[in-house]
C-alpha positions as CSV (number, residue, x, y, z in Angstrom):
1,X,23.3,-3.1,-14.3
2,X,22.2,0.2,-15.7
3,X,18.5,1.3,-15.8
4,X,17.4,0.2,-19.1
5,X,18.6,-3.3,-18.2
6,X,16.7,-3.6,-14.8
7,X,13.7,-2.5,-16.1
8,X,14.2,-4.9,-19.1
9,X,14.7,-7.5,-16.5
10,X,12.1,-7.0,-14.1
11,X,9.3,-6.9,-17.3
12,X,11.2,-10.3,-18.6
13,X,10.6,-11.8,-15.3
14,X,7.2,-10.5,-15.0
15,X,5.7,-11.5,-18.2
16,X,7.4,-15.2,-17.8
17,X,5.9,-15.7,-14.4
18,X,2.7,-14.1,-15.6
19,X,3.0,-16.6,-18.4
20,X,3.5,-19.9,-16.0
21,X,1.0,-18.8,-13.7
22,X,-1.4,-18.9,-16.3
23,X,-0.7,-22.2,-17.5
24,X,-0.1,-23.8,-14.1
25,X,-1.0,-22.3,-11.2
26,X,-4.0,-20.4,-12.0
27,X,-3.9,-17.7,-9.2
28,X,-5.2,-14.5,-9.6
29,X,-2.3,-12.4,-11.8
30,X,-1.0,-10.4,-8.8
31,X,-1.1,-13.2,-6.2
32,X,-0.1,-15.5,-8.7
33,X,3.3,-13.5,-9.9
34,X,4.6,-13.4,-6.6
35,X,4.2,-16.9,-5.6
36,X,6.3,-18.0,-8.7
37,X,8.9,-15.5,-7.7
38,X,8.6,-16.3,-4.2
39,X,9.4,-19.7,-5.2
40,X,12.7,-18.3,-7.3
41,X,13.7,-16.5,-4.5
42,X,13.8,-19.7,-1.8
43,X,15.0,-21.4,-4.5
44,X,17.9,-19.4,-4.9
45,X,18.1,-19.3,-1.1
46,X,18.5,-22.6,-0.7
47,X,21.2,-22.9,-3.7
48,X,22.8,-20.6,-1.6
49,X,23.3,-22.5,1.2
50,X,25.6,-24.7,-0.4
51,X,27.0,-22.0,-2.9
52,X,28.1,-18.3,-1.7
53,X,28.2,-17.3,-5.1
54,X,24.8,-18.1,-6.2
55,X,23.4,-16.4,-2.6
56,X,25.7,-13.2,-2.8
57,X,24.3,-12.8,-7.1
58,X,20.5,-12.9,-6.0
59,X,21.3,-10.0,-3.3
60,X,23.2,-7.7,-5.4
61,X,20.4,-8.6,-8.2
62,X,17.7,-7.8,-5.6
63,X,19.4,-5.1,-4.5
64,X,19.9,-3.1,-8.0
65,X,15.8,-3.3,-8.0
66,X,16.0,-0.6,-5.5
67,X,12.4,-1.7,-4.3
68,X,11.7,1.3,-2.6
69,X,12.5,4.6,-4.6
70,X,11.0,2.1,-7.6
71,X,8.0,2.2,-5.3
72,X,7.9,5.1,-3.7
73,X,8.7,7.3,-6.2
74,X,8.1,6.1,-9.7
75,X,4.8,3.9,-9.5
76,X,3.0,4.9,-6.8
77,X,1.7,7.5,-8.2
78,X,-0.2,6.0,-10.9
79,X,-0.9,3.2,-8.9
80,X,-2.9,5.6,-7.1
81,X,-4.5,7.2,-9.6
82,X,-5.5,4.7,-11.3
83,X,-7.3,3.1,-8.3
84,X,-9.1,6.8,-7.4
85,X,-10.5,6.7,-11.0
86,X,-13.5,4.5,-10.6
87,X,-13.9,5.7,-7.0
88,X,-17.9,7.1,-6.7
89,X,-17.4,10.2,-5.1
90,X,-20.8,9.7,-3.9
91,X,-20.5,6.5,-2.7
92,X,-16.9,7.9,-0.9
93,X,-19.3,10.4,0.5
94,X,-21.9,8.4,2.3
95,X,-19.4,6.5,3.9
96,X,-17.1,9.6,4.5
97,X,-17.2,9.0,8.9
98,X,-16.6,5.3,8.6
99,X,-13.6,5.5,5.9
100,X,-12.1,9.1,7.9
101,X,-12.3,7.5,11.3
102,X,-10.4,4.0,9.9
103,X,-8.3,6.1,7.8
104,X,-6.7,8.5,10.3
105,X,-7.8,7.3,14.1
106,X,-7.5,3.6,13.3
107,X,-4.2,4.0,11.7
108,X,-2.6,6.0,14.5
109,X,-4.0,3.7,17.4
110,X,-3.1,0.0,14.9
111,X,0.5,1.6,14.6
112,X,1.1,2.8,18.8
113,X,-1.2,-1.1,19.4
114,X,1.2,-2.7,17.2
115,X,4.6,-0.7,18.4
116,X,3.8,-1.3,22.1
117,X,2.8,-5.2,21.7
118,X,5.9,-5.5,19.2
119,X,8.0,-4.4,21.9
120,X,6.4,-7.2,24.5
121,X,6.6,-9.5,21.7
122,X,10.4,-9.5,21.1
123,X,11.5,-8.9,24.9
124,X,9.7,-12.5,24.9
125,X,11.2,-14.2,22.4
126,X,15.0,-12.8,24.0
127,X,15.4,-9.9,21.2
128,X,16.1,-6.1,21.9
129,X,15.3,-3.5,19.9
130,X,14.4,-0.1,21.1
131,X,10.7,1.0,21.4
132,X,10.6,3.8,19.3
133,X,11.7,1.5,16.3
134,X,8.9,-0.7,17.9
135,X,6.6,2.2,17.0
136,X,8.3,2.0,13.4
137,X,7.1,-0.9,12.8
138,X,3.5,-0.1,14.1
139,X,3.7,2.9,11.7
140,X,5.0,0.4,8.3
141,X,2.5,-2.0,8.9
142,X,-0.6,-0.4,10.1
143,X,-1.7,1.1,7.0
144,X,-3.7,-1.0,4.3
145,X,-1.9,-1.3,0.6
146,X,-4.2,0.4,-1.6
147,X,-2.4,-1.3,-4.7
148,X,-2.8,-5.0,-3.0
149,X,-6.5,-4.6,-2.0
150,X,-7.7,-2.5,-5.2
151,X,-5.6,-5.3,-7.2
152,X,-7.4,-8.6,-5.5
153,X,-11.1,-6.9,-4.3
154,X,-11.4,-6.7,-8.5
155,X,-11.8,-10.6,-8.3
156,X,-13.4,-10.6,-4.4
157,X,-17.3,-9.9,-5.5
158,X,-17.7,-7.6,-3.1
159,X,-20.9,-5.5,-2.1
160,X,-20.2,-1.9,-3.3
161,X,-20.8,-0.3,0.3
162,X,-18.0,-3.1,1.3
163,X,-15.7,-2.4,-1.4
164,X,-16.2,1.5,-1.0
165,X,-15.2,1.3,2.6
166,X,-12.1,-1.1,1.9
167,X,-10.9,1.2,-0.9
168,X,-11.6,4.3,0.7
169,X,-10.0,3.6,3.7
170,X,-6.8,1.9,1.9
171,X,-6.3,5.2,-0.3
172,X,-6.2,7.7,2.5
173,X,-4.5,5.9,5.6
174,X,-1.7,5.3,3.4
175,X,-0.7,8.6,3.4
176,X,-1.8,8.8,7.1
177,X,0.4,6.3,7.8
178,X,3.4,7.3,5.4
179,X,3.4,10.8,7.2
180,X,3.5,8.9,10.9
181,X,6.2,6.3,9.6
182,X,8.0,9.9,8.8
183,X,7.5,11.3,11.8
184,X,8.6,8.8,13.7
185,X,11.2,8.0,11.8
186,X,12.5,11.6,12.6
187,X,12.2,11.3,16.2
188,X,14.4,7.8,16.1
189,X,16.9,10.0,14.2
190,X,17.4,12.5,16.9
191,X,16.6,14.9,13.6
192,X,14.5,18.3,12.7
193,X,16.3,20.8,13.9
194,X,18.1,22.5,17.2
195,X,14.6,22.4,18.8
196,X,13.6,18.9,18.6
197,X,10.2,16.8,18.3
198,X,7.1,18.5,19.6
199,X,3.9,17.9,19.7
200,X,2.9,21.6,18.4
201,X,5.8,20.0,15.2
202,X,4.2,17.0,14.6
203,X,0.7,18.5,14.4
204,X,2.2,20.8,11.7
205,X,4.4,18.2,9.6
206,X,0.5,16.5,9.9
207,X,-1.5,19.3,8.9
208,X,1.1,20.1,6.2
209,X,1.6,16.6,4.7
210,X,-2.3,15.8,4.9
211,X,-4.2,19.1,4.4
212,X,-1.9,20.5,2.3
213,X,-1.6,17.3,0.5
214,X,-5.3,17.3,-0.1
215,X,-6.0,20.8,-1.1
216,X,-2.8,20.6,-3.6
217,X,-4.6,17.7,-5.2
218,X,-7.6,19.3,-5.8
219,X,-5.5,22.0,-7.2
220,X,-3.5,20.5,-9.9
221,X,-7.0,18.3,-10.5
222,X,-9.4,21.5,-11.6
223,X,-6.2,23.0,-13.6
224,X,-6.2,19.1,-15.4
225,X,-9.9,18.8,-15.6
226,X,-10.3,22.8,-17.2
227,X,-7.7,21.6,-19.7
228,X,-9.5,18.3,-20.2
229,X,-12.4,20.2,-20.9
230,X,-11.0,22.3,-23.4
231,X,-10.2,19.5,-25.3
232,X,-11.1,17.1,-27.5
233,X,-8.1,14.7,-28.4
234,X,-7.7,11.1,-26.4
235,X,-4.1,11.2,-27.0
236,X,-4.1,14.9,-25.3
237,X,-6.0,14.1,-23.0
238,X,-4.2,11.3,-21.6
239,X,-1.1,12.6,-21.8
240,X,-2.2,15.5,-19.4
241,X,-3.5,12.8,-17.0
242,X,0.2,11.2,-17.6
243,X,1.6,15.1,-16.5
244,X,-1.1,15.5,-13.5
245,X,0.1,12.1,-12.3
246,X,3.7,12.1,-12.9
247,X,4.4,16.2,-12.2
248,X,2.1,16.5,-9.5
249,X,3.5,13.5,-7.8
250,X,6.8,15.1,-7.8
251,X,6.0,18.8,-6.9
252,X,3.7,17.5,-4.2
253,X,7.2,16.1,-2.5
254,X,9.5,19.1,-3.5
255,X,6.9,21.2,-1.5
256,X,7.0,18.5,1.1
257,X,3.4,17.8,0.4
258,X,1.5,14.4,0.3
259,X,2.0,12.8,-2.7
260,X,-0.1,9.9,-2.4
261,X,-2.9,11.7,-0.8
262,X,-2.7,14.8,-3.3
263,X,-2.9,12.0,-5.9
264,X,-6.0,10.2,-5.0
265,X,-7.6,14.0,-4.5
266,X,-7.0,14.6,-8.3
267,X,-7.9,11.4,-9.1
268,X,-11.2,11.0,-7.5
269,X,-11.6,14.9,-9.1
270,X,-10.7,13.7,-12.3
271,X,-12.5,10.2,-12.1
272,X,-15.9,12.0,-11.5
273,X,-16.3,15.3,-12.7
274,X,-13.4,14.9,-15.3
275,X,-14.8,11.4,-16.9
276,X,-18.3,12.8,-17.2
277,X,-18.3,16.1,-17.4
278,X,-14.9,16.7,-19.6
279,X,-14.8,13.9,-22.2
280,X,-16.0,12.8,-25.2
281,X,-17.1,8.8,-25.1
282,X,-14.4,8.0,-27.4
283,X,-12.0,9.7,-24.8
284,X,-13.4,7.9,-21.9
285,X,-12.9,4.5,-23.6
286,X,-10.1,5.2,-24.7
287,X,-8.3,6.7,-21.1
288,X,-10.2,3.4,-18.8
289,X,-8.3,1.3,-21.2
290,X,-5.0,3.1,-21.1
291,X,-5.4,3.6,-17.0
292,X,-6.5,0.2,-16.6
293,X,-3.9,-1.2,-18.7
294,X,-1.0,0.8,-16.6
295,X,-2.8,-0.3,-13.5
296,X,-2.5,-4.0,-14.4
297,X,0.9,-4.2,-15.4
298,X,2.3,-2.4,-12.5
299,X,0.8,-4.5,-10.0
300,X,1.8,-7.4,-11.8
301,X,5.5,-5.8,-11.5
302,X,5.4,-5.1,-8.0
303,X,3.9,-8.1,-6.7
304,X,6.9,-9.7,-8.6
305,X,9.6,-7.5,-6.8
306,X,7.8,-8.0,-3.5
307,X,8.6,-12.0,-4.0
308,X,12.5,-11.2,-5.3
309,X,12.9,-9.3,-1.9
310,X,12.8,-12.6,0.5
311,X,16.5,-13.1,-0.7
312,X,17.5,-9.9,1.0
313,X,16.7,-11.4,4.3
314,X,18.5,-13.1,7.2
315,X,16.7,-14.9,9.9
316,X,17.7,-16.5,12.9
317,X,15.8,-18.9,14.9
318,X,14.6,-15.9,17.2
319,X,13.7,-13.4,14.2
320,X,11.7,-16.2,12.9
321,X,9.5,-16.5,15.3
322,X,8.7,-13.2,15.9
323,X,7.7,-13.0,12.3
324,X,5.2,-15.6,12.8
325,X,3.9,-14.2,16.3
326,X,3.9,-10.9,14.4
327,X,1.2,-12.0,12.0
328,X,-1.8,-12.7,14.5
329,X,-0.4,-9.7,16.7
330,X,-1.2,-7.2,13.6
331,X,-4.3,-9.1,12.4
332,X,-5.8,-8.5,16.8
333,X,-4.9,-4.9,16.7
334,X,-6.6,-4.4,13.1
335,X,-9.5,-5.9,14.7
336,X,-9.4,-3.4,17.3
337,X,-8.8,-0.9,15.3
338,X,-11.8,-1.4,13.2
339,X,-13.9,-2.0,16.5
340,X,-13.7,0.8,17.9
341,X,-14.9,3.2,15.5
342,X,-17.7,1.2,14.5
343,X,-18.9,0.9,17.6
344,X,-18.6,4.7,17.9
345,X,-20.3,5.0,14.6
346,X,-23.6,2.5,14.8
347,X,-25.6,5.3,17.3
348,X,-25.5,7.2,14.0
349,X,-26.0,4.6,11.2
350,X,-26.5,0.9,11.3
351,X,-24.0,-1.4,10.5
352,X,-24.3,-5.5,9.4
353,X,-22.8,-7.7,11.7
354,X,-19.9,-8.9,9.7
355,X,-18.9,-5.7,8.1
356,X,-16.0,-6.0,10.9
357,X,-14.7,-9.7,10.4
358,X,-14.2,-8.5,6.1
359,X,-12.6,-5.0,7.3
360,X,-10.4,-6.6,9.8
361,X,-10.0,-9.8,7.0
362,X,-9.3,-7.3,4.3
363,X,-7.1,-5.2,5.5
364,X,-4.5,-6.1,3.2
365,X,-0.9,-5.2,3.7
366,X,1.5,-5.3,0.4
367,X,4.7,-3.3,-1.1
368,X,4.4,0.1,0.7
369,X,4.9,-1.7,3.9
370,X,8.0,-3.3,2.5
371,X,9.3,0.1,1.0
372,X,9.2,1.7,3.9
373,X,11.1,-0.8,6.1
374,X,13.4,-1.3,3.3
375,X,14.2,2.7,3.4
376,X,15.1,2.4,6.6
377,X,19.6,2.9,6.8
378,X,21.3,-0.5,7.5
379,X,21.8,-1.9,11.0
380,X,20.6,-4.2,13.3
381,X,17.2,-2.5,13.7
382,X,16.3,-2.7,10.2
383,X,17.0,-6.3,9.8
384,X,14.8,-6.9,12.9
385,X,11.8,-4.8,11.2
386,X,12.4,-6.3,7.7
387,X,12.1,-9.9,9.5
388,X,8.4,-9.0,11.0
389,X,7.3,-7.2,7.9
390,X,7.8,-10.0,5.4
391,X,5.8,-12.3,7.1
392,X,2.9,-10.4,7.8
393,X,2.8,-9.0,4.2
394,X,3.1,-12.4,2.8
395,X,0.5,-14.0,4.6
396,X,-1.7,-11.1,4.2
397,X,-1.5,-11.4,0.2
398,X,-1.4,-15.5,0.1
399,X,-3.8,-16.0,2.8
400,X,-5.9,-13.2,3.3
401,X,-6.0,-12.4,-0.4
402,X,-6.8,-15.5,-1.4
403,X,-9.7,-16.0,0.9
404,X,-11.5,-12.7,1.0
405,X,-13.7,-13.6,-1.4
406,X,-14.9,-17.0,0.5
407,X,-15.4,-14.4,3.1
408,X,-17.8,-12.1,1.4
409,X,-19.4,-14.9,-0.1
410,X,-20.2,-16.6,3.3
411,X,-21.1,-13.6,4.8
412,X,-22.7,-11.7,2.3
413,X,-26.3,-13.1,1.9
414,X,-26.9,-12.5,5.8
415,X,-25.9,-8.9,5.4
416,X,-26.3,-5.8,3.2
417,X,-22.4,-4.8,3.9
């Protein structure tokens, strides 16, 4: 199939299980979307079993998706953005140790945690695979999904001291833990150069990816919010968020930049000075509705390829098992990882008593888990990978997903979050 036709597929497919989960299963939109497809998807699994055909269709089908660049490098971006938005900078601000220390120490201890128990984990259940692709897998799953917890916290009820630390962690540590998944990546390769992996390398890959990342995005965020302010036009105006977005995404990757983290700079940049200080009312309706809009009908789109991607997998007895072991294996070491620096933290602030249990509950994993295993090159290793990370993804969105809310709601009234 050519472009046009994918994407005139996948928004088909969207909109019809959009459509059915609103007149039968009643979900929320993003949870809802992928069940249906999930259900396609073992459907046409099963049909597969007794047909070769009908199996060997829904792979090339999923495969022409191209799940990851779709991902990675087309919505992403304004994923991001649109998330960063209606982020209080204020809020980000008086929360800025807690959301910093889960952001960048939690991630790097969940992702060696998760590598070193993954490697126990399948030397149990009798399967190989070395540790450094262990540590792959730590790096894939250990950050939160911005796009899966921004999407379901909407409908959670959450405090906004809760919901600022969820979302502020979930933007950053993604591009934390896309640099480290990277990195590691490299390292498995044998790659960067005649000189190999140091630690002096890694720290500047970090600082590079991150910092620069960071300062680029605030950056291309002034130049977007003088030109905002110069302005008085919605349609201009939200076509230069459309440029910021879309170009700065890109440029932030040909300079081998952070993308994601240069995006939710400019975002929060244009979400707060931008919003108030650069636009008209009219301007400001008119740009949450456009943002919101785009924001809506992405996730519904990717929570829909995320459910069309179970037909690329194989699983053996073994590889089964280790997916369900994987799940409360990832869901301990997010609890230690969330631990830690709170307990760290509460000599300088006070903290409620179940502010942990919701971090650790909604820490939600979701598509930029599955990208990255999915970019991984074929072999052996990947499969193994692509056979923990569906499972933990899936139960994070069904389970955890759908029962945040209960959470908060049980807990809240004790606490002040």
């Amino acid at each position: 199939m050519d472009f046009f036709e994918i994407i005139a597929l996948i928004l088909t497919l969207t909109a019809l299980f959009s459509y059915l989960n609103h007149r039968t299963i009643g979900l929320p939109t993003t949870i809802g979307v992928m069940t249906v497809s999930l259900l396609l998807s073992l459907v046409l699994v099963m049909a597969g079993v007794f047909h070769q055909g009908i199996q060997d269709w829904a792979r090339s089908l999923a495969d022409s998706f191209h799940f990851s660049e779709t991902l990675m490098q087309g919505m992403l971006s304004f994923l991001l953005f649109a998330g960063a938005l209606h982020i209080n900078l204020d809020d980000l601000y008086d929360n800025k140790w807690i959301i910093g220390s889960l952001a960048l120490f939690g991630t790097l201890l969940s992702a060696f945690l998760v590598g070193l128990f993954t490697w126990w984990l399948l030397s149990a259940v009798g399967l190989e695979l070395p540790f450094i692709y262990c540590l792959i897998f730590g790096a894939l799953i250990s950050p939160t999904d911005p796009i899966a917890v921004l999407g379901i916290l909407k409908t959670a009820g959450a405090p906004k001291s809760l919901e600022t630390k969820i979302t502020g962690e979930s933007l950053f540590n993604d591009g934390v833990g896309v640099v480290l998944f990277l990195v590691v990546v490299e390292i498995a390769s044998g790659g960067h150069g005649e000189h190999g992996i140091s630690a002096a390398s890694i720290g500047i890959l970090f600082a590079q990816e991150v910092l620069g990342g960071g300062f680029f995005g605030l950056v291309i965020g002034y130049i977007a919010y003088r030109m905002l302010k110069s302005v008085d036009n919605h349609q201009v105006e939200i076509l230069i968020t459309l440029a910021l977005v879309a170009g700065g995404y890109a440029l932030a990757g040909a300079w081998g930049l952070s993308g994601p983290i240069a995006i939710v700079v400019a975002g929060l940049l244009i979400g707060n000075r931008g919003r108030h200080l650069a636009m008209s009312d009219n301007t400001r309706r008119h740009l949450d509705g456009f943002w919101e809009l785009i924001d809506e009908i992405l996730n519904a789109v990717l929570f829909v390829l995320i459910g069309l991607e179970v037909v690329l997998l194989t699983y053996s007895g073994q590889t089964l098992l280790a997916g369900i072991l994987a799940i409360p294996l990832v869901l301990l070491v997010r609890l230690t990882a969330v631990s830690l620096p709170i307990a760290a933290l509460r000599t300088r602030r006070e903290f409620s008593p179940g502010v942990v249990r919701i971090l650790t509950w909604g820490g939600l994993r979701g598509g930029i888990s599955v990208a990255l295993a999915l970019s991984l090159p074929s072999g052996e290793e990947r499969d193994i990978i692509l056979s923990l990370t569906y499972p933990v993804v899936l139960f994070s969105i069904l389970v955890q997903g759908l029962t945040i809310g209960k959470l908060i709601k049980k807990i809240v009234p004790q606490t002040a979050g």
